[in-house]
N, C-alpha and C positions, 0 to 999 in steps of 0.2 A: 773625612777631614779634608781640609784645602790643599796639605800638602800631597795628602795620598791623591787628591785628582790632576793634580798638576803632575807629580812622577808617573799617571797612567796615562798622559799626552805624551809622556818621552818614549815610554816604553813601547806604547803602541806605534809611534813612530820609529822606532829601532826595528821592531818587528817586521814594521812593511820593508824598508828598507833592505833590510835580510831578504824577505823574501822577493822582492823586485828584482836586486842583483844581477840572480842567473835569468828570470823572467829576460827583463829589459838588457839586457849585456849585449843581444844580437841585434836588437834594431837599434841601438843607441849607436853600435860598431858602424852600423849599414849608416845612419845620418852622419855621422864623424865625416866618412867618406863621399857623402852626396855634397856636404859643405862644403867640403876640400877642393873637390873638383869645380864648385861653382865657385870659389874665391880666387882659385889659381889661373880661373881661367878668364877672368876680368869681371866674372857675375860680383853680383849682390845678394842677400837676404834680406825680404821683407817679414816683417814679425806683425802679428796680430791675436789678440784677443781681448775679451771683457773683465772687467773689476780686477782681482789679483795674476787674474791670465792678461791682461794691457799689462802690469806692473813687471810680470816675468817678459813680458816682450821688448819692455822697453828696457831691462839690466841685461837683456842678453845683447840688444842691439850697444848698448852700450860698453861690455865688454870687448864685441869686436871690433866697432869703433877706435874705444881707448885701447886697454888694455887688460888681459886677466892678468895672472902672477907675472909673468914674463916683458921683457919689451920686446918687441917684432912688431912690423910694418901694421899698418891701418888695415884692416878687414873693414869691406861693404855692410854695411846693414844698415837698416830702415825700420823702427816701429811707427807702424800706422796706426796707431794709437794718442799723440803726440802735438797733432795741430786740432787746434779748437776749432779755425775757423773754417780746414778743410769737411772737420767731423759735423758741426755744426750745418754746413753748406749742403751737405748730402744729407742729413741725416732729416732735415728741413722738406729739401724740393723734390726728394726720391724715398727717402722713408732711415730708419734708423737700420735696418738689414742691409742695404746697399752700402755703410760706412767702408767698410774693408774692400770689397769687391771693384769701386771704381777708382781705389786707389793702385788696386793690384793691374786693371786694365789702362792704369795710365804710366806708371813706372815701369812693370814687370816686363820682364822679356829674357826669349828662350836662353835656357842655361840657369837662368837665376833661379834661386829657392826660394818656396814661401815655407815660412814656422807657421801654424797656424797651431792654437793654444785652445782647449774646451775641455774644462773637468768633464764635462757631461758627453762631450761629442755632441752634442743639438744645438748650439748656439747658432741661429739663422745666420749673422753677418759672417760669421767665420766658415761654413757654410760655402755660402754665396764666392765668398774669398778662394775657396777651392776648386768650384767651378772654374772662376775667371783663371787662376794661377794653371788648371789644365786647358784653357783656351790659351793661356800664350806660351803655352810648354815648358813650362814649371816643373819641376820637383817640389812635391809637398812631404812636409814632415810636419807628421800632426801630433800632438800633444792630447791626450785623452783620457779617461777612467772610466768607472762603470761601464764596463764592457764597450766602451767606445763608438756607443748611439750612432745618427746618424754618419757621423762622420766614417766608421767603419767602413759602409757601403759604399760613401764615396770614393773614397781612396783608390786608387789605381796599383796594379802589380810597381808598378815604377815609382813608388810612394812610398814613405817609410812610416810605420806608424807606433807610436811608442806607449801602450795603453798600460796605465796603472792598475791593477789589479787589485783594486779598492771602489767603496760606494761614497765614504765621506770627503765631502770638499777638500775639506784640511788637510787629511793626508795625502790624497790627490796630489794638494798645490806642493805639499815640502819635499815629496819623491820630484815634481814635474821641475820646480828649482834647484835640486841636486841634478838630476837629468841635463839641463842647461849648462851646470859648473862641469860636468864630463865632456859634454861637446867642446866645450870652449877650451877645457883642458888637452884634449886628445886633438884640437886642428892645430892648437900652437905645439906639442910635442911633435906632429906629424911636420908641420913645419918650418921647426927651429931643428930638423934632423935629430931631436930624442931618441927616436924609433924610426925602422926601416918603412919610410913606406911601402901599403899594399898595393899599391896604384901602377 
């Protein structure tokens, strides 16, 4: 029936989520803090990914921008996601994998964090994006699933990486969007003095 496969997206989504919790609690804690220290200390975050991972780059930049629940000052961020004519430009005269990467070698810079966003972990431009963000001494916090593909390997000890412990997109994207509302929760509790910071 329609309603039994509609209540078996909820429930299956309940489930991951249970189980993610204690999975993801320690790198989600470890990005909270690589953010904090790059917001407080004048950095930025650039955001990037494809299709529903561009859509989570762009509500998280926009959270820090505006505002989550709370009011508190402006937070940096940036989804490179966002201008048509920058994406278009690159994507054109250098190929569609260079979109994220010569925006991260034209903005980024040391201190700053890149979000970088891949259900799959293989996504070439995001990728690329990781590269450039460890040429200009970036903190990356990567967003991932299925065992966290290539992006795995790239990653650096100095890197946070927060892999869903799942195969299907879907559930991927709605753990990787709850993931986002925790970071964003826990930099403004960290600094609206909620909680003591660890810092």
């Amino acid at each position: 029936m329609l309603e039994q496969r509609i209540q078996q997206h909820f429930i299956d989504s309940a489930d991951l989520k249970y189980q993610s919790a204690e999975i993801l609690g320690a790198p989600i804690a470890a990005a909270v803090l690589a953010l904090l220290t790059c917001v407080t200390s004048g950095g930025k975050v650039l955001a990037c990914g494809n299709g529903g991972s561009a859509a989570d780059a762009q509500h998280f930049a926009a959270e820090f921008v505006g505002r989550f629940e709370r009011e508190r000052l402006e937070l940096g961020a940036i989804a490179l996601t966002t201008d048509s004519s920058i994406l278009t430009a690159i994507a054109n005269d250098y190929g569609f994998d260079a979109i994220f990467a010569r925006q991260v070698r034209a903005l980024g810079a040391p201190g700053d964090v890149l979000l970088a966003i891949s259900t799959s972990g293989n996504s070439p431009n995001v990728l690329q994006a990781i590269e450039a963000a460890h040429a200009r001494e970036m903190v990356v916090v990567g967003l991932s699933g299925r065992g966290g593909g290539k992006m795995a390997q790239l990653l650096r000890d100095t890197d946070i990486h927060i892999c869903v412990p799942h195969e299907r997109t879907a559930r991927i994207q709605e753990v990787h969007i709850l993931t986002l509302h925790c970071l964003c929760d826990a930099v403004d509790a960290l600094l609206l003095g909620e909680q003591e910071s660890p810092l």
